[in-house]
BAFI-3210 file (N, C-alpha, C; in Angstrom, 3 decimals, decimal comma, padded with zeros to 6 digits):
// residues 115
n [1|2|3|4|5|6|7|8|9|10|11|12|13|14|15|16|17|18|19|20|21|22|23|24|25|26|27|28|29|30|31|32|33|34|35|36|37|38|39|40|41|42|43|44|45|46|47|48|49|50|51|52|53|54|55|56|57|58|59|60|61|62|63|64|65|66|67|68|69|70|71|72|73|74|75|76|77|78|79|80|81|82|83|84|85|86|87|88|89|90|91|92|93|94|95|96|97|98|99|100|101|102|103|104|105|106|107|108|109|110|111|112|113|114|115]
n.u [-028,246|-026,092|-022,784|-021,006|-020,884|-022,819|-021,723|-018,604|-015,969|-013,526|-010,297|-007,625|-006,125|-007,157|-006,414|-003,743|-003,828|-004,907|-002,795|-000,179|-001,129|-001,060|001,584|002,359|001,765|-000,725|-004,070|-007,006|-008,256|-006,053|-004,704|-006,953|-006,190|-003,827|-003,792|-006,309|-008,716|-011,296|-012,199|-014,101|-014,111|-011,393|-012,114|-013,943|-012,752|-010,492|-012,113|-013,136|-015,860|-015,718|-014,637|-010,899|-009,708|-007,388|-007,235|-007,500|-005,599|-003,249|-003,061|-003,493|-000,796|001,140|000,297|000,972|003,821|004,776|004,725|004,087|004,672|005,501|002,934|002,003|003,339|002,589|-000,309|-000,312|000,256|002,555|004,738|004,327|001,703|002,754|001,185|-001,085|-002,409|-004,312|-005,622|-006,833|-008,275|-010,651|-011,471|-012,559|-014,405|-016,211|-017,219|-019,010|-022,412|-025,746|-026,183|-023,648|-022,299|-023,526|-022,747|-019,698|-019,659|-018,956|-016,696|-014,878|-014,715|-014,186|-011,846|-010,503|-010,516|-008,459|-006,160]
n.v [007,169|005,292|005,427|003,650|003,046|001,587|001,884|001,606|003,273|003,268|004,425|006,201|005,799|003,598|001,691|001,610|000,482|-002,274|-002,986|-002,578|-004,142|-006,891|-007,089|-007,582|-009,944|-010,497|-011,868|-010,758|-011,812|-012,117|-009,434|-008,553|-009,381|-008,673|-005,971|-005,536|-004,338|-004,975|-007,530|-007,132|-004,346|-003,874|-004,669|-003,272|-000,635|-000,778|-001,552|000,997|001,795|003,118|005,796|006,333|006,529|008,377|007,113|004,403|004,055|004,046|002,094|-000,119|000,650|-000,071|-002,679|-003,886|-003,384|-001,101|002,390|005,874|007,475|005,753|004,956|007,385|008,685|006,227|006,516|009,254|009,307|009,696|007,838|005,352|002,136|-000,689|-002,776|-005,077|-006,859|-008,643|-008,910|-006,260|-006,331|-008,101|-007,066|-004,539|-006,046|-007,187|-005,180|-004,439|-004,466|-006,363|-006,313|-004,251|-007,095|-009,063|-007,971|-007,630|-010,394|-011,614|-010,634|-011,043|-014,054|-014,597|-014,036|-015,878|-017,708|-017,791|-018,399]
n.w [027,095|024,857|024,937|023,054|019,650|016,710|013,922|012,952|013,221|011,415|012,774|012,653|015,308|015,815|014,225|014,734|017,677|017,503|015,987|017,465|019,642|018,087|017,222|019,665|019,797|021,326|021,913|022,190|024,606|026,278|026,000|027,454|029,976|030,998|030,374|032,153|031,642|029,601|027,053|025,318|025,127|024,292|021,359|020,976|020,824|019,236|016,636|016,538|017,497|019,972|021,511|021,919|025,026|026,862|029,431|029,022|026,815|027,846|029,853|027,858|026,123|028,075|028,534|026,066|025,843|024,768|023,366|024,575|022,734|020,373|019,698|019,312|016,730|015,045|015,147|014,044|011,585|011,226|010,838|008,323|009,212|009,243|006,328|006,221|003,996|003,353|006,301|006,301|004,256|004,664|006,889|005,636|004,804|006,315|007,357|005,167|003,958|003,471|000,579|-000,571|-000,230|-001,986|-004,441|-004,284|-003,903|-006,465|-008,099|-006,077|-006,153|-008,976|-008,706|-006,882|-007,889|-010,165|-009,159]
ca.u [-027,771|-024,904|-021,246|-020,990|-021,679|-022,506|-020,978|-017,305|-014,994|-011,869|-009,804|-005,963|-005,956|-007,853|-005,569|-002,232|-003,955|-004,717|-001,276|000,587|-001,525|-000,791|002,677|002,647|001,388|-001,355|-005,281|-008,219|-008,606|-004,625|-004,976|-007,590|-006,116|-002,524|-003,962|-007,147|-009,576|-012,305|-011,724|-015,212|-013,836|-010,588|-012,553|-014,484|-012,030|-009,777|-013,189|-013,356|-016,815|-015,739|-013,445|-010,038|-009,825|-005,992|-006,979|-007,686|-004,342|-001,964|-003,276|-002,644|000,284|001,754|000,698|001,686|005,045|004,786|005,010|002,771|005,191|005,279|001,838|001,538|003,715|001,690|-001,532|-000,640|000,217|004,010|004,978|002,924|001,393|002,727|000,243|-001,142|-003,451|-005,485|-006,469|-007,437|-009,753|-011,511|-011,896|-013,131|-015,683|-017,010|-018,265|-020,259|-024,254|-025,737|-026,041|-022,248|-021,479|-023,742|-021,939|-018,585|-018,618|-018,504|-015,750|-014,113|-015,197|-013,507|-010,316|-009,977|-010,986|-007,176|-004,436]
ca.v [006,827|004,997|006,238|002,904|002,914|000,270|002,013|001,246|004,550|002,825|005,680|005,496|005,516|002,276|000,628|001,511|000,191|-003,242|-003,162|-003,155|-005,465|-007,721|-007,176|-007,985|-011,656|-010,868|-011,921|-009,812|-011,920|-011,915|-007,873|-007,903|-010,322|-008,071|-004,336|-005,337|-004,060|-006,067|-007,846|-006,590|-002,736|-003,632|-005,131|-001,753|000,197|-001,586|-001,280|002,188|002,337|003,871|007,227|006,129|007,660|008,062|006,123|002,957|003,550|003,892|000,223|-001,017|000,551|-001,026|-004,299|-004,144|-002,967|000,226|003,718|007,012|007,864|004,851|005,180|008,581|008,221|005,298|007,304|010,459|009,174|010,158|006,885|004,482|001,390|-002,094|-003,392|-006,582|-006,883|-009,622|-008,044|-005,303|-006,928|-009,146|-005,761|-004,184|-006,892|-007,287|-003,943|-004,350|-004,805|-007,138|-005,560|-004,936|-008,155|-009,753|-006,873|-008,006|-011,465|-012,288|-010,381|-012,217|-015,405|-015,296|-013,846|-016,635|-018,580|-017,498|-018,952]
ca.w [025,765|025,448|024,129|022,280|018,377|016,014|013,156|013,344|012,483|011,731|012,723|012,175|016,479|016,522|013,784|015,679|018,794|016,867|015,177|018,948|020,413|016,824|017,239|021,040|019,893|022,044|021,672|022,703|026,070|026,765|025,801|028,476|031,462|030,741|030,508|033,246|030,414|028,622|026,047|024,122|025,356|023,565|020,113|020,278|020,798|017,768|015,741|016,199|017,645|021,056|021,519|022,675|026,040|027,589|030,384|028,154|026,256|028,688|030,328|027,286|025,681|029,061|028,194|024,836|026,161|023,824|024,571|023,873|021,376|019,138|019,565|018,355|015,692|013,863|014,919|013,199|010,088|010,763|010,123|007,681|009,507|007,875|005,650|006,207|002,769|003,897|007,224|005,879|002,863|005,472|007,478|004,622|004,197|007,536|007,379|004,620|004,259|002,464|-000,977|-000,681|-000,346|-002,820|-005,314|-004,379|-004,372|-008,259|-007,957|-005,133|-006,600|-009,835|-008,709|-006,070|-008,909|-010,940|-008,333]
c.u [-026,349|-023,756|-020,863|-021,328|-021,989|-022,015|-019,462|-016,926|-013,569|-010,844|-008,035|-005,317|-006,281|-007,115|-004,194|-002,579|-004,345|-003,376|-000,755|-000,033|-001,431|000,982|003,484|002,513|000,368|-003,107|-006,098|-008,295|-006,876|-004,142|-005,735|-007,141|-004,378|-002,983|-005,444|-008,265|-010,363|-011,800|-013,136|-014,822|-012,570|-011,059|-013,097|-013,580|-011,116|-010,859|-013,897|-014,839|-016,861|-014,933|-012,305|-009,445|-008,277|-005,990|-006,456|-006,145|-003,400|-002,202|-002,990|-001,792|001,271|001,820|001,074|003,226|005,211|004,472|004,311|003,241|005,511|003,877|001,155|002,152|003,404|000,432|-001,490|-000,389|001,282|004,431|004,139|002,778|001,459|001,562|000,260|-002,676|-004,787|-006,440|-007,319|-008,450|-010,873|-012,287|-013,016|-014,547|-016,270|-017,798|-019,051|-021,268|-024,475|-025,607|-024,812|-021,507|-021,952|-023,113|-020,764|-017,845|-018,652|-017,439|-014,427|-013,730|-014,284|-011,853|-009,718|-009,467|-009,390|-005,859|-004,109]
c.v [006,271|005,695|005,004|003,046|001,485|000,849|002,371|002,843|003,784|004,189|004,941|005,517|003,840|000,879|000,204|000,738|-001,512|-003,889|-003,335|-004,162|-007,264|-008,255|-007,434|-009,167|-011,603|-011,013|-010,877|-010,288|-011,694|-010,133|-007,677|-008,314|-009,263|-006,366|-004,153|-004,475|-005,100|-006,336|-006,975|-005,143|-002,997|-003,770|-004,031|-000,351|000,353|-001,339|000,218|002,294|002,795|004,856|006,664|007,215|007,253|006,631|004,522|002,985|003,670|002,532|-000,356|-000,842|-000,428|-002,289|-004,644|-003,749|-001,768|001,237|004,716|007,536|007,285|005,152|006,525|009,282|007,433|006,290|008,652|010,530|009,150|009,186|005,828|002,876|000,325|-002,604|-004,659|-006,664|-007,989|-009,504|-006,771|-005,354|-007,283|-007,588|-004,899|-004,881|-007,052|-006,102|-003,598|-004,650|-006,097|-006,927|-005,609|-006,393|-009,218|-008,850|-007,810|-009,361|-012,187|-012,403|-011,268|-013,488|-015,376|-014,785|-014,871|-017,592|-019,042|-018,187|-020,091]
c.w [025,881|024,685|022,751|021,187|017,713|015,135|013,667|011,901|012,392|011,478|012,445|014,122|016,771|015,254|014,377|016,685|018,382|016,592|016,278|019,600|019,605|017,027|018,457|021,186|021,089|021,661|022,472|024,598|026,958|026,690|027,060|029,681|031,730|031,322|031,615|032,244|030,013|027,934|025,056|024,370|024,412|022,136|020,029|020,347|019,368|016,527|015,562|016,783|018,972|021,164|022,467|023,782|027,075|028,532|030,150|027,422|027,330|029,393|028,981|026,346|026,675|028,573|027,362|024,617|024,779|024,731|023,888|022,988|020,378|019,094|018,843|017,094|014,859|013,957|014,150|012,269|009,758|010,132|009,459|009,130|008,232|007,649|006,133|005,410|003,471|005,188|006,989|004,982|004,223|006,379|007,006|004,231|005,088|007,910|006,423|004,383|003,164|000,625|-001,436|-001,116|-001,656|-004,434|-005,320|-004,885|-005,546|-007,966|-007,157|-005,418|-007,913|-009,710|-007,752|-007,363|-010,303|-010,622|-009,223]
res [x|x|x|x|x|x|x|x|x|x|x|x|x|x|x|x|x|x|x|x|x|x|x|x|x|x|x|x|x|x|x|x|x|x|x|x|x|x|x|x|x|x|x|x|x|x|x|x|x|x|x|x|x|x|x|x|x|x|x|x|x|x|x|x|x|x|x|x|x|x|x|x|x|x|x|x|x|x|x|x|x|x|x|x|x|x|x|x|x|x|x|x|x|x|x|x|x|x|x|x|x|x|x|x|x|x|x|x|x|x|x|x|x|x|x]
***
């Protein structure tokens, strides 16, 4: 069986670990050619559907030149994680089914619809 899920836990570990690798200006494959990691192990990791396991963060707090204590300071909530609204919608929407989405997007639709 594997350890892999398809339901994504977005935990508040796998947003911090997003957020440094965001704030390192680095992509998923430059995340992986930096910390020697996958790039699809870092996207599931970031997506919450694998258990972040030390080993995996310490390769890439390194590459993200961060340290286990910024790191566990955004992960425990001490300090908030900056918003970025629009990442987080899109986030929000990629995880939902179809039903969801045919729900939402009136909604979506006439507030684009306002600018």
């Amino acid at each position: 069986m594997s350890k892999r899920s398809e339901e994504r836990r977005m935990t508040q570990g796998a947003r911090t670990l997003k957020f440094l690798r965001q704030q390192a200006k680095l992509s998923f494959r430059a995340a992986a050619k930096a910390s020697g990691i996958g790039d699809g192990m870092i996207n599931h990791l970031e997506h919450g559907r694998v258990q972040i396991h030390q080993k995996h963060l310490d390769k890439l707090l390194r590459a993200y030149g961060s340290t286990q204590q910024t790191y566990e300071m955004f992960a425990s909530g001490a300090v908030a994680l900056p918003q970025d609204l629009r990442s987080d919608c899109i986030e929000i929407i990629r995880g939902m089914n179809l039903d969801q989405l045919k729900t939402a997007h009136p909604v979506l639709a006439s507030l684009a619809a306002r600018k």
